[in-house]
C-alpha positions as CSV (number, residue, x, y, z in Angstrom):
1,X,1.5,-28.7,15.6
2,X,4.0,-25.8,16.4
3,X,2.9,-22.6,17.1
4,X,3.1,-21.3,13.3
5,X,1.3,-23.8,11.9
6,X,-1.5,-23.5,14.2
7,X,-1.8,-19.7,13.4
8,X,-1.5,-20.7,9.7
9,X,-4.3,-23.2,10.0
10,X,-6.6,-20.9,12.2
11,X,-5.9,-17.8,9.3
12,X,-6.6,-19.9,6.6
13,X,-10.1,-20.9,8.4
14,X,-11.0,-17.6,8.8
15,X,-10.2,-16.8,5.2
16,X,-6.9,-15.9,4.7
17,X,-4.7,-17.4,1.9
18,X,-1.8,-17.3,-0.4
19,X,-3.1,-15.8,-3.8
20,X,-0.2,-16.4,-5.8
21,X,2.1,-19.4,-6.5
22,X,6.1,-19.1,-6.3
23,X,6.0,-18.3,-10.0
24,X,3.3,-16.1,-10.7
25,X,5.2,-13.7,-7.9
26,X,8.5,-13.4,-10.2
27,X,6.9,-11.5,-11.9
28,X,7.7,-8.8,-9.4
29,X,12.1,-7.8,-8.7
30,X,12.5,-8.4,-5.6
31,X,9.2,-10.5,-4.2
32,X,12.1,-13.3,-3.9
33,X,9.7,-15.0,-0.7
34,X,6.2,-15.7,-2.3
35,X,5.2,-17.9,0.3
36,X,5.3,-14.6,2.4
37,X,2.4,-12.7,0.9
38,X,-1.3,-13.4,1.6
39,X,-4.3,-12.4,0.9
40,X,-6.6,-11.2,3.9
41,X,-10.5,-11.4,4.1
42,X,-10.9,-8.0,2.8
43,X,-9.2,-8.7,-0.2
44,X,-5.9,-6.4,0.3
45,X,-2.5,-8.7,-0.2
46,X,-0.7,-8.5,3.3
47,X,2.7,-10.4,4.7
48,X,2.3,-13.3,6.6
49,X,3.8,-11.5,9.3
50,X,0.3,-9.7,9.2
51,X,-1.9,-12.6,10.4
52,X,-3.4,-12.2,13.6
53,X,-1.3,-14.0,16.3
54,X,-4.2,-16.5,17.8
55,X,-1.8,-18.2,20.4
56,X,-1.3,-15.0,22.2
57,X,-3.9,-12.0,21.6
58,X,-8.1,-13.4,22.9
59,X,-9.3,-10.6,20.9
60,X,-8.4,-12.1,17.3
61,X,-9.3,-15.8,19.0
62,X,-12.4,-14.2,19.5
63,X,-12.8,-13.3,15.7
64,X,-11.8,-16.5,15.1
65,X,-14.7,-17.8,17.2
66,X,-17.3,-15.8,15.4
67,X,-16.8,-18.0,12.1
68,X,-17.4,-21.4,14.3
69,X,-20.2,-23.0,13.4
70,X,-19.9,-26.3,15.7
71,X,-20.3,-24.6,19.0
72,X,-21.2,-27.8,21.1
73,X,-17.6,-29.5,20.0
74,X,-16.0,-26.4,20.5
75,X,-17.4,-26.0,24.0
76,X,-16.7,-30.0,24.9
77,X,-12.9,-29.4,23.8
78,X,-12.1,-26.3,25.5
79,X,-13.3,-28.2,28.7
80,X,-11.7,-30.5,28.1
81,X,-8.3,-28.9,27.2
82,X,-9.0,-26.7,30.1
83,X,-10.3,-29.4,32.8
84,X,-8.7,-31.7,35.0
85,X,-9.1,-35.5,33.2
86,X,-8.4,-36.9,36.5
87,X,-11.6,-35.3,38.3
88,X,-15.1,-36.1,37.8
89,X,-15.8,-34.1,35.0
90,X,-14.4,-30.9,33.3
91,X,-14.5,-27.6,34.4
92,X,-16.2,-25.0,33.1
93,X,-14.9,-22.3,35.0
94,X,-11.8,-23.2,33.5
95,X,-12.9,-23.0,30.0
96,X,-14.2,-19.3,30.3
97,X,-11.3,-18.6,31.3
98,X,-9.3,-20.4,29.0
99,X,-6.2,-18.5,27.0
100,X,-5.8,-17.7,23.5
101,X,-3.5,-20.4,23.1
102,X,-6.2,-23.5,24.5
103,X,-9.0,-21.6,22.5
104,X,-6.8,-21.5,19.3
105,X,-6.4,-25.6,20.3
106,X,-9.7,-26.1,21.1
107,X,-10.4,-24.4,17.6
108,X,-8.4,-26.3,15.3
109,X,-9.6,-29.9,17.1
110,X,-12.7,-29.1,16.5
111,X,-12.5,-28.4,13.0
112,X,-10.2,-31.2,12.4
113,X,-7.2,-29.1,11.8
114,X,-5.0,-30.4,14.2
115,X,-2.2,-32.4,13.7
116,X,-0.4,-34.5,16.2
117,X,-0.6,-37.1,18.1
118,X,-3.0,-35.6,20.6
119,X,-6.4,-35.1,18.4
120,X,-9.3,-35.5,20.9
């Protein structure tokens, strides 16, 4: 997954999406880029230019976090994202201190999100 579709995929599990389709926003002269707006957890319509940026900033991983509900496959694959395969077992030192980016990983994996090659 590239970097915007993780952050798409990690806003939309934490309850952000698109309220309108492409023609119920023509309504509107000049909302020419629908797929632009969405629709936050509060309720208030935002750009997508407005979702949290998971991949770089802890504290919105961290909100993120607080809506997981498998904590023991979200622990195993931030260790293992963060550990060494080739040693003995994985690191948990590592994982605490793992970046926004390997949490926001770790995240999707472990709510099936992710796409690629790489799924765990």
């Amino acid at each position: 997954m590239n970097p915007e579709q993780q952050r798409i995929a990690i806003a939309e599990a934490c309850g952000w999406h698109q309220p309108l389709s492409a023609e119920a926003m023509k309504w509107k002269e000049g909302w020419t880029m629908p797929e632009v707006w969405w629709l936050c957890p509060e309720g208030v319509l935002r750009m997508q230019s407005d979702l949290p940026d998971y991949l770089s900033d802890l504290n919105a991983m961290h909100e993120a976090e607080q809506k997981m509900e498998y904590w023991d496959g979200y622990i195993s694959n931030l260790k293992f994202i963060c550990g060494d395969p080739q040693s003995e077992g994985y690191s948990t030192h590592k994982a605490y201190r793992a970046t926004a980016a390997q949490r926001a990983e770790a995240f999707l994996k472990t709510l099936n999100l992710w796409e690629g090659n790489d799924k765990l």
